[in-house]
C-alpha positions in Angstrom: 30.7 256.8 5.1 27.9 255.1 7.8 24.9 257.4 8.0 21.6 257.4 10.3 18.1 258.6 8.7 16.8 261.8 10.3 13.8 261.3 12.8 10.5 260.9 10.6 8.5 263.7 9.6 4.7 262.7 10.2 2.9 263.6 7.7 5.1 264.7 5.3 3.7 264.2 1.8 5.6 261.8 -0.7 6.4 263.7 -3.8 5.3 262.1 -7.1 8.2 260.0 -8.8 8.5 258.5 -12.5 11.1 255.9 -12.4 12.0 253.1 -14.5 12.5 249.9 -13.8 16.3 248.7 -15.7 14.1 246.7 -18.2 12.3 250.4 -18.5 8.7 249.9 -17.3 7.5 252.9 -16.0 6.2 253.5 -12.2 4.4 255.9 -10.6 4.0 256.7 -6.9 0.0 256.3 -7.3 0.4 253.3 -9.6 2.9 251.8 -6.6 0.5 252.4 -3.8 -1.3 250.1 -2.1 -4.6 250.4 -1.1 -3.0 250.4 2.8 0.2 252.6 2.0 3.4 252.2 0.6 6.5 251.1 1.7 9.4 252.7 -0.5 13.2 251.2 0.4 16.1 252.9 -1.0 18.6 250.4 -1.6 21.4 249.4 -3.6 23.5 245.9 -4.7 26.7 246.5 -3.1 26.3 248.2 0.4 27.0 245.8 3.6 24.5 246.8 5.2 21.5 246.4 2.6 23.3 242.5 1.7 23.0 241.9 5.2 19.2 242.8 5.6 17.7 241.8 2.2 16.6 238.5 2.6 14.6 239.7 5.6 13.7 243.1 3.6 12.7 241.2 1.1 10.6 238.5 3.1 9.0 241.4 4.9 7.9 243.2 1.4 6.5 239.8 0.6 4.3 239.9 3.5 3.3 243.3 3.5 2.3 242.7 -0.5 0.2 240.1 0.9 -1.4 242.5 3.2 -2.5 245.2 0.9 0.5 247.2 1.1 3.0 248.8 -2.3 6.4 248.1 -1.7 9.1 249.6 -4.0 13.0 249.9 -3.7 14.9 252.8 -5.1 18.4 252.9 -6.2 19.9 256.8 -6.8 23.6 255.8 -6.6 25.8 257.3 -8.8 26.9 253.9 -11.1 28.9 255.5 -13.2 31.1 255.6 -10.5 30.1 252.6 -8.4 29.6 249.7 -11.3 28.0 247.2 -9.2 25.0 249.6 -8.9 24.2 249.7 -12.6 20.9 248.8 -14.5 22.2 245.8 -15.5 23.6 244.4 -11.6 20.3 245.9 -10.4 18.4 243.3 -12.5 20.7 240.5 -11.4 20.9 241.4 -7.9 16.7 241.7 -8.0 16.5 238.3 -9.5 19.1 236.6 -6.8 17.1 237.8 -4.4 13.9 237.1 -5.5 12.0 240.5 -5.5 8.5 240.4 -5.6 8.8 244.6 -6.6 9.6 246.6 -8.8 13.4 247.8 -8.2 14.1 251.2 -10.2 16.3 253.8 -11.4 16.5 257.1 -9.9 19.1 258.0 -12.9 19.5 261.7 -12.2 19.1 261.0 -8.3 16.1 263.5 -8.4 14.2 260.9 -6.7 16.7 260.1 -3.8 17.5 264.1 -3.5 13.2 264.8 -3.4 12.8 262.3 -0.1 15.8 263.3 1.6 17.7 259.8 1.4 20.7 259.9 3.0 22.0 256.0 3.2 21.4 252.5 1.8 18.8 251.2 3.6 16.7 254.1 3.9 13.3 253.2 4.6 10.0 255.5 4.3 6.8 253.9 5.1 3.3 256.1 4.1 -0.3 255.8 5.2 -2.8 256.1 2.5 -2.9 259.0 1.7 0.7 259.1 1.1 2.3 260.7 4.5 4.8 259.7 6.1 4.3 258.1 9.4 7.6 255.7 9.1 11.4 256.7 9.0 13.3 253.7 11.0 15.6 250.9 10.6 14.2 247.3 9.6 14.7 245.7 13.0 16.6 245.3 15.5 19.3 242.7 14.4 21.2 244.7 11.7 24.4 243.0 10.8 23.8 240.3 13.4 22.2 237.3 13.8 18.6 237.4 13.0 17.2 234.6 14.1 15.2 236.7 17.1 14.6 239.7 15.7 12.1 242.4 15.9 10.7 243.0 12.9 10.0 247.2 13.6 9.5 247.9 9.9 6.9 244.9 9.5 5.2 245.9 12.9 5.3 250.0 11.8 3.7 248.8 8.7 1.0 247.0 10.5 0.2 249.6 12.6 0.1 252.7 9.9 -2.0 250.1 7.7 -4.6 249.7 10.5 -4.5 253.3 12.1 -3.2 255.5 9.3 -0.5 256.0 11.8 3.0 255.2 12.6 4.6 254.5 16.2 6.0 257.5 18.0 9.0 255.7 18.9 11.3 255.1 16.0 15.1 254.0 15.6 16.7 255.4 12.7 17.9 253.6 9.9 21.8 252.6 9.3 24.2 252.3 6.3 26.2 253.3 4.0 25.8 256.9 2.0 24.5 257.2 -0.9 27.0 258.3 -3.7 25.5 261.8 -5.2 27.2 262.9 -8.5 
């Protein structure tokens, strides 16, 4: 089923997570920050719409590393039920695509359920101090060709890392649902 995010919250505060990575090193949501914000992607291997963005997600993560910024990826699917999600695909799917992040576990979905996920991508980007001030898609290419994009996640990023806050004008994230138990 193709889902849109819900219009970003300002200022929500990101609840505290303890996830696993599938090799089961343990993150935090303060030990993921960065000392600009965080950007936190939940994602999975098999949805069209996350294959067809993550080289550019994960080029984008790279750069926003590189600029002071924690980037983490979540995946809450159910893999019992969809097998391509599982620990083990999750560390293979990382490793194709290069992560430069951690990539964890949200095992009993608690995670996904806490932030209000609703599809794969579903992007939240915090200030420092851990509110919300992004909520959109990664830019404006999608499934297309993306060889003049707009990069609005980067360029949200950016802006909450210089002024604490996100632009007013956001377009919401698209994708597939995420599969709940």
């Amino acid at each position: 089923m193709l889902l849109d995010t819900p219009i970003c919250d300002f200022g929500w505060k990101a609840p505290n997570f303890n996830l696993s990575d599938p090799d089961g090193v343990s993150y935090s949501l303060k030990s993921s920050m960065g000392e600009k914000g965080l950007l936190l992607a939940f994602i999975c291997n098999h949805c069209p719409y996350v294959l067809a963005v993550i080289e550019r997600l994960v080029d984008d993560a790279k750069t926003l590393q590189q600029e002071g910024f924690g980037v983490v990826a979540i995946m809450s699917n159910d893999y019992r039920h969809v097998p391509a999600d599982s620990p083990e695909q999750m560390k293979l799917f990382a490793k194709k695509h290069n992560f430069t992040f951690p990539y964890l576990v949200d095992e009993d979905q608690s995670v996904g359920q806490a932030y209000g996920a609703v599809c794969t991508p579903d992007f939240f980007g915090f200030n420092s101090k851990a509110e919300l001030q992004y909520r959109g898609r990664l830019d404006d290419a999608g499934m297309k060709d993306a060889s003049h994009r707009a990069p609005e996640l980067l360029n949200a990023m950016r802006q909450i890392g210089s002024t604490g806050n996100g632009p007013q004008h956001q377009t919401p994230s698209m994708g597939c649902s995420i599969k709940w138990r």
